[in-house]
Structures are given as structure tokens and as C-alpha cells.
N, C-alpha and C positions, 0 to 999 in steps of 0.2 A: 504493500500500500504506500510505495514511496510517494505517490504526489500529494498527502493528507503530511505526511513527518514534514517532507522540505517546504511544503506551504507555513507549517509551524513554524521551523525555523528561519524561516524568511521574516515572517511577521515578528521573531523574537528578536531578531536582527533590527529591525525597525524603529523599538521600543526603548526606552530607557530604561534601567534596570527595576525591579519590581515584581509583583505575582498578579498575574493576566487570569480571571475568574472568568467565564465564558455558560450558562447554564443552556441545556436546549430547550424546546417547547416541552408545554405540559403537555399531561391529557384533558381532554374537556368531555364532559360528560353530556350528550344529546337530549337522554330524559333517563329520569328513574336510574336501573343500573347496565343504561346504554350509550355505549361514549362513541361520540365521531370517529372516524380513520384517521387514525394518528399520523401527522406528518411532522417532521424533525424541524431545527430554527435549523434557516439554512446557511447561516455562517458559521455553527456549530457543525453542521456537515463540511459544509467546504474545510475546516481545519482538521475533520475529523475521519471522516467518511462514516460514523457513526451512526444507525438507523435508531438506538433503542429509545425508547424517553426515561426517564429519572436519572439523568446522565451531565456529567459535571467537567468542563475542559479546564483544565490549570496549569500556567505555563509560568515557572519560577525565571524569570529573564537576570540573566548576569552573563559572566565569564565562560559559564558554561550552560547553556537554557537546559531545561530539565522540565518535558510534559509530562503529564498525569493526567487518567482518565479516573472519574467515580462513576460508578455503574452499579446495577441492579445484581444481585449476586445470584447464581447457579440454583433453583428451585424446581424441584423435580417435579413437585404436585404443581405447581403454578404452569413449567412447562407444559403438561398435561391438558391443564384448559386453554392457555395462549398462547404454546408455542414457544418456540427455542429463546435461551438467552446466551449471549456470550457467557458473561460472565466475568469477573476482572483479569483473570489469568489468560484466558482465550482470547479476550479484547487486547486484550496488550502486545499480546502476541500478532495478532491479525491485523491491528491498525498500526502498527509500528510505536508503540508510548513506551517513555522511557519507567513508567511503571503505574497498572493500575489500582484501585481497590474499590473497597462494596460502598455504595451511597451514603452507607449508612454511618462510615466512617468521615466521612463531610467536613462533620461542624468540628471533631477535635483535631484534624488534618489541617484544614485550612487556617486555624489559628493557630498554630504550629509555624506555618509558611508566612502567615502576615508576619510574625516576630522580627522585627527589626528592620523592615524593608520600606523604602522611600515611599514607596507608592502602590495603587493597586489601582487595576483595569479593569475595570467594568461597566456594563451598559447598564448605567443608572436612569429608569424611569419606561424601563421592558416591562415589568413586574413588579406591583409593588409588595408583593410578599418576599421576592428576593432581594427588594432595598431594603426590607425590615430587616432578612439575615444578613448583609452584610454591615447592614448596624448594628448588631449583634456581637459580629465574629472584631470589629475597630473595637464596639466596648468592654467586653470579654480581654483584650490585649490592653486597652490603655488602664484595666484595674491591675496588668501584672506590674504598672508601670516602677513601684518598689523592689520589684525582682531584675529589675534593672532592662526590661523591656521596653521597646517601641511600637508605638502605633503605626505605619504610613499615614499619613498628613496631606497627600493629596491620593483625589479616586479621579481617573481619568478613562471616559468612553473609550473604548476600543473600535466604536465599530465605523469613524471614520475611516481609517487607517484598511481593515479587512473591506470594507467595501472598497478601495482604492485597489486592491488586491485582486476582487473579484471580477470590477471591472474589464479586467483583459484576461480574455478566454486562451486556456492553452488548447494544444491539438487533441487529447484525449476531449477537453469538454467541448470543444467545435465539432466531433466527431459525434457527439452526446445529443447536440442540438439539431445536426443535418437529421438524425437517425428519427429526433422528435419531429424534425419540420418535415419529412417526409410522410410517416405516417398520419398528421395533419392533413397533408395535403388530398390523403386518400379520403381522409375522412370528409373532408370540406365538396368533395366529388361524389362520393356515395350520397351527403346531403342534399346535394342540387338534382340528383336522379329523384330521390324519393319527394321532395319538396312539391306534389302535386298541388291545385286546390282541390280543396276538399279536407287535404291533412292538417290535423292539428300542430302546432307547433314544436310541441312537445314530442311527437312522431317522429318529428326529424331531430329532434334532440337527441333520440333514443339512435338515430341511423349515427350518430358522429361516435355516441359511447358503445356503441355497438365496432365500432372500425376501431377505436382505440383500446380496447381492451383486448382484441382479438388478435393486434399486434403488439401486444406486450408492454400497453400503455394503461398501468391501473387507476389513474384517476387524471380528470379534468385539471387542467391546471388554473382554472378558475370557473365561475358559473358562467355557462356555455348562454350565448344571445342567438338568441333564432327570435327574429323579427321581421313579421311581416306587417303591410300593409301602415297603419299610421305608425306603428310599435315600431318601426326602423327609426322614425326620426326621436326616439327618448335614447339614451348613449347609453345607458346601463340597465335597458330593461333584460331583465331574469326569470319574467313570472310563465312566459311561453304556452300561455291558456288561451290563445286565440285560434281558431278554423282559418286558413291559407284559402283568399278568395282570388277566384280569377279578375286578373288584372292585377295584381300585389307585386309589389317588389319585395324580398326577401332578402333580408341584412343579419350573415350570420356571422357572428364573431367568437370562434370558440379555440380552446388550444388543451393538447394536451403534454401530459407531465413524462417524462422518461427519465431514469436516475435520478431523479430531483431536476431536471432541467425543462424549462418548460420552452415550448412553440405557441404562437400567437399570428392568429393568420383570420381577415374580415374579406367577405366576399359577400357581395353584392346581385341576385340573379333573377330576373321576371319569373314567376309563378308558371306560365305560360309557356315557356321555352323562346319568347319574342320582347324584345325592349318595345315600349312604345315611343313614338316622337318623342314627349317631354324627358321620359324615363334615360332614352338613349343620348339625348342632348344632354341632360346631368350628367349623367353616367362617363360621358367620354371627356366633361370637364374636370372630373375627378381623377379620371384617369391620369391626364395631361398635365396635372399637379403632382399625384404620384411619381410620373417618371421625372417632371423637374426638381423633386427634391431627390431623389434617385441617384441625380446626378453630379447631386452635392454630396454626395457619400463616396467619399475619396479619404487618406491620409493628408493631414495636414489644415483641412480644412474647417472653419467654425462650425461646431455641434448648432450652432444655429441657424445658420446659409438655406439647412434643406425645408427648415419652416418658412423662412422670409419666402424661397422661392416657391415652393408651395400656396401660400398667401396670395403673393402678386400674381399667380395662374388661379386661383379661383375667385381673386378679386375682379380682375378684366372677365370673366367668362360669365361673371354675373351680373356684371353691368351689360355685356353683349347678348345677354336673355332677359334685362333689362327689368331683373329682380331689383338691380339697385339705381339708382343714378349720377352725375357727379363723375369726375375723370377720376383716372386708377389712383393719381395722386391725393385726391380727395376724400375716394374710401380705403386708401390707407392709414391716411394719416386720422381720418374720423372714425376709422375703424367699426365699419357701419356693417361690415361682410360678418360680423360675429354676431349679425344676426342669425346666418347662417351657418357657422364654422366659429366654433368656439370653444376648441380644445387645439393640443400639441400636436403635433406633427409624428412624434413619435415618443419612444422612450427607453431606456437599456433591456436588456433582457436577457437574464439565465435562470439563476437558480431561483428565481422570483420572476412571475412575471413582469412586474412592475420593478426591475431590477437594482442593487445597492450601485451607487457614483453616482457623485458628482458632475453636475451638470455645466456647474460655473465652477472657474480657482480664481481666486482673489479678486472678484467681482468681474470679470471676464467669461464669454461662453467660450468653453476648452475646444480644443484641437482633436477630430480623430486623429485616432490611431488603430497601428494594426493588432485587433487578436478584442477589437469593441463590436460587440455586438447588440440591434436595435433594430425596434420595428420602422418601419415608415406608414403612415395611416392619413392619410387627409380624407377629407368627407363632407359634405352638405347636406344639411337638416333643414328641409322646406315646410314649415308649419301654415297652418291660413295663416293669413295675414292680409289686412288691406293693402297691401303691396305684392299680393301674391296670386298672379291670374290663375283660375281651377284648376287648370290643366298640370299643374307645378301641385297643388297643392297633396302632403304625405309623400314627398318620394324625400326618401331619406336614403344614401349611399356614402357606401364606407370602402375602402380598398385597402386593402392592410399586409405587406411582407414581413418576412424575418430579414435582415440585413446582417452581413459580419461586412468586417472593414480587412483587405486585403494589403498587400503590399503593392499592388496594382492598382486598388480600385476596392470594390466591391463583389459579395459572393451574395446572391438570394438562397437562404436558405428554402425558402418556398418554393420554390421553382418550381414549375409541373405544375401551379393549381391555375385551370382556366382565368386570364385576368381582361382581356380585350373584351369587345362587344361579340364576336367575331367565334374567338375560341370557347365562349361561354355559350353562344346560342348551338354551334356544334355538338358541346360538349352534352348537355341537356339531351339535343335531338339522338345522339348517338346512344346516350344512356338510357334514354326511355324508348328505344324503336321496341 
């Protein structure tokens, strides 16, 4: 498991000297004594590779860093009703830690390690039951302070630092995300076969987890958007209880999860297997915004470039459909287009959808670079409006890829999923013959 140890020591590398406390997610209990599908904190994986919960990362930083894992200890009747545990011995072995022990050993371990050290790492304001322990484990140490002990004196976040980290994908997790953004991609195409009128929303919700699970994708990497008809244009509708009527445009935005990495990918597709006038005229203005921020997806370039460019192709496109008025310069600077488009452009993306970095350093928007990975998504959301002639009104379209940033250019991790007017009406007619 070397790329869990050398990430450790990379990060301890970073750090000034001190004890790095790291806790994962809890468990959450759904109802009564039925708890949700456990998924890990995923900076706690990235340092760890570590799936279990009750599990504790501590990394002593000096001359020579020394990790330590706290874990759930070896239970035979427990494995019995829920399955395998490492265990501290196993765990230490398998993920590389320079030595682990049972959870339960915690609270006398860990104030053992604060004794005398500058400082401590922790994500102060994750959990407030674990700010209550680690004001605990400072007061606990500052009462030895007659035995000639120290408290650390300062607590410093860590997790600016790991998300700068996470930020740039190596080859193993680029290999992680192609594998995720593929089977997405099947899934986003099995959806636009079944996506008939007539079907419930929900129907084709079941066609995407139905492709993802079958390829070895266990869970959605967030709450999957199948929206039709007016329901496209709300940006985080989830509830998917509407009948798909003919004539509906259909905005599905869903992604799913592999190793902890997630794919995020929005398409956009007539009910019908046909764009109408209006529908096709939006449609190919989103597009056309798509590929100009696309092509601000270079090294070296402003993380912001691919939204301005973005912006200025859906601002002109809307004034030339004459949803707005006023020269491009006008509804830029009035910023009148966020009636219709009034979200980002994109955003990072791994082991979070909504992935850890930095967007600006030192009030600057940052520079790609190679091994960043991000979606590109622009869209327009036509609601009535006294400025908005019938024939406009409810077409809500989203266009959305995975992006990595190459030493060339750019890689789609999406690739393959119908994105033109063209390849989607094909796509549809070939799927439903």
C-alpha cells in the first residue's frame, strides 16, 4: 500500500513538528437500529487507504514521522453479523503504519503523544464531539503540568494542507476516475434508451443504478437528478416523482462512486428522441459555451478563463434569442444573464464530488496544472418570465464532463457519452429501434 505511507510522509514532510490527529466518519444511524452505508472521511482514506469506521490517523511529525492507526479490534461474534475486521495487527500490516492499536486505547495513547509537543493538527469544527475530546486529551496534559509536562499551545487545521495534496491526481487515481467516468458514461446511455414518456423519473433513476452496480460501482456518488420537463430548470432537484411527458426535455445529472472516486457527468436529451426548434436552439448555445470553456482547460492557464469564456458565449447567445437585451458588454457587466445561468462553471473533482482545493492563493484565481482534475458544466435555466416568449419557457439544459488537465492540454474523462445534437438524436434512435 505504498501510495497511503508516502502520501503520509509527504504531508509529514510539510508540517512542522507536532502530533497530526486525523479521525474518519462516523456511523449515522437511518432509523431505529438501521444505519446508512457507511462511507469513510475521504482525507482519512487518501492518507490511509483505510475503509473501516471507529478508526483514528496519528502522525507524530519530527526527525523521524512515526504513523499510527487506532482501529476496531479483531471480534469474532461481531464478524459474524458484519463482516471482516482488520484489526490492529492486520491493519498495520496491510496499510503500511508504523504501528497500530485497538480504539479503545485512544484516549491514554494520544495523551501520551501530546506530552511535550508544540503543537497539534486537527480539523477543528468537523465534529463537535471530537473538539470536546481533544479538549479533553490538552486538559488531561496541562493538569500533568507539575510533573513537568506540556500542553501544545497551538491546534492547527490540517486539512488545508491534504487538500493541496489531493488536489493533483497521481496515475493510479487518474486510472480510478477514467474507470469511474466510463462506467458513467454507460450508464448516462442506458438512461436516454429507457427515458421514454410515459416513464417515471424514478425509472430511469433505477436504469443508471442499475449500470452502476452491475459494473462494480456500489453506490451513487451523490443523489442522482433525473429531471424532466419544468424539474430541469430547479439545479438540485432529487425528489424524481414526476411521469416523463412527450415533449420534455430531460436533465440528468448523476455520477457514480469507484474506490472512493467519484464521476460527475449532466446530459441533457428530448423525451422524444427529436430537439424541438426552441429546445435545439438552447441546447446548441450550451453547447458552444461548453466547448469554449473546454478550451481554457490547458496548463498554465486561470482556473477562471473557462467560466468568463463560458459566460461571454451564453451571454451573446441570449441576447441573439433575445431573452435579454442591451450589448454583451452591458449584460456583462449588469450581469442580467444570471437570470438564467447562475452557478460555476465547474469544480474539482475526486474523492469528493465537490472536491478538496483551492480555488484562489493569495486572493488570485490559481493556474492549472497537470494531474487537476474538474468538471466543466454550463447551462441555462428558462423559467416564465415576462421576458420569456412560450416557446422558451421550462427548457432547462445542462452539459457537464469530467476534465483532467494534461501536459498537453486536456483529457475528457467522459468521452463516449453522446454530447452534440446530432450524436444524441442517433444515439436515442439506435437505442430504442
Amino acid at each position: 500500500m505504498q501510495p497511503y505511507s508516502s502520501r503520509r510522509a509527504r504531508l509529514a514532510g510539510q508540517l512542522q513538528p507536532g502530533v497530526l490527529i486525523l479521525p474518519t466518519s462516523p456511523e449515522f444511524a437511518r432509523n431505529a437500529d438501521t444505519g446508512y452505508p457507511y462511507r469513510f472521511d475521504s482525507s482519512f482514506f487518501y492518507l490511509t487507504g483505510f475503509q473501516e469506521p471507529e478508526a483514528v490517523l496519528a502522525i507524530v511529525i519530527g526527525d523521524t514521522p512515526q504513523s499510527l492507526l487506532y482501529c476496531r479490534d479483531k471480534n469474532e461474534e461481531r464478524e459474524i453479523w458484519d463482516g471482516y475486521r482488520y484489526g490492529p495487527t492486520k491493519a498495520s500490516e496491510t496499510f503500511g503504519f508504523d504501528a497500530a492499536a485497538s480504539i479503545g486505547e485512544l484516549d491514554s495513547q494520544i495523551i501520551e503523544l501530546l506530552k511535550n509537543q508544540p503543537r497539534v493538527y486537527f480539523p477543528l469544527g468537523m465534529d463537535a464531539s471530537w473538539d470536546a475530546r481533544l479538549t479533553g486529551w490538552l486538559n488531561t496534559v496541562r493538569a500533568q503540568s507539575r510533573a513537568g509536562f506540556t500542553a501544545p499551545d497551538e491546534v492547527v487545521d490540517p486539512r488545508g494542507a491534504i487538500a493541496e495534496m489531493r488536489l493533483f491526481k497521481d496515475e493510479h487515481e487518474l486510472d480510478v476516475l477514467r474507470q469511474s467516468g466510463r462506467i458513467n458514461v454507460e450508464a448516462h446511455k442506458r438512461a436516454m434508451r429507457f427515458a421514454t414518456p410515459g416513464t417515471a423519473e424514478y425509472a430511469v433513476e433505477a436504469e443508471l443504478l442499475h449500470e452502476y452496480y452491475r459494473n462494480g460501482s456500489r453506490f451513487p456518488a451523490y443523489s442522482s437528478i433525473v429531471a424532466s420537463g419544468p424539474n430541469a430548470c430547479v439545479l438540485h432537484y432529487i425528489e424524481n416523482n414526476r411521469t416523463i411527458r412527450d415533449g420534455d426535455l430531460i436533465l440528468i445529472d448523476a455520477g457514480c462512486e469507484l474506490g472512493g472516486y467519484a464521476s460527475d457527468i449532466t446530459r441533457t436529451f428530448p423525451a422524444s428522441g427529436k430537439f424541438s426548434g426552441p429546445q435545439k436552439a438552447v441546447y446548441e448555445l450550451v453547447l458552444a459555451a461548453h466547448v469554449a470553456a473546454q478550451a481554457e482547460a490547458a496548463p498554465g492557464k486561470p482556473w477562471n478563463n473557462m467560466h468568463d469564456a463560458a459566460v461571454k458565449v451564453l451571454a451573446q447567445g441570449l441576447i441573439d434569442l433575445k431573452l435579454l437585451t442591451g450589448s454583451l458588454d452591458q449584460v456583462l457587466e449588469t450581469e442580467t444573464y444570471r437570470q438564467f445561468y447562475m452557478h460555476r462553471t465547474g469544480h474539482w473533482l475526486g474523492l469528493d464530488v465537490h472536491d478538496a482545493g483551492a480555488y484562489k492563493l493569495q486572493g488570485e484565481w490559481r493556474t492549472l496544472e497537470t494531474g487537476m482534475v474538474f468538471t466543466i458544466e454550463p447551462g441555462l435555466y428558462i423559467r416564465p418570465a415576462a421576458n420569456v416568449p412560450a416557446e422558451f419557457e421550462h427548457i432547462g439544459i445542462r452539459i457537464e464532463d469530467d476534465v483532467a488537465i494534461t501536459a498537453n492540454g486536456n483529457e475528457v474523462l467522459s468521452a463516449g457519452c453522446p454530447r452534440t445534437v446530432a450524436e444524441i438524436e442517433g444515439w436515442i434512435a439506435e437505442a430504442r429501434a
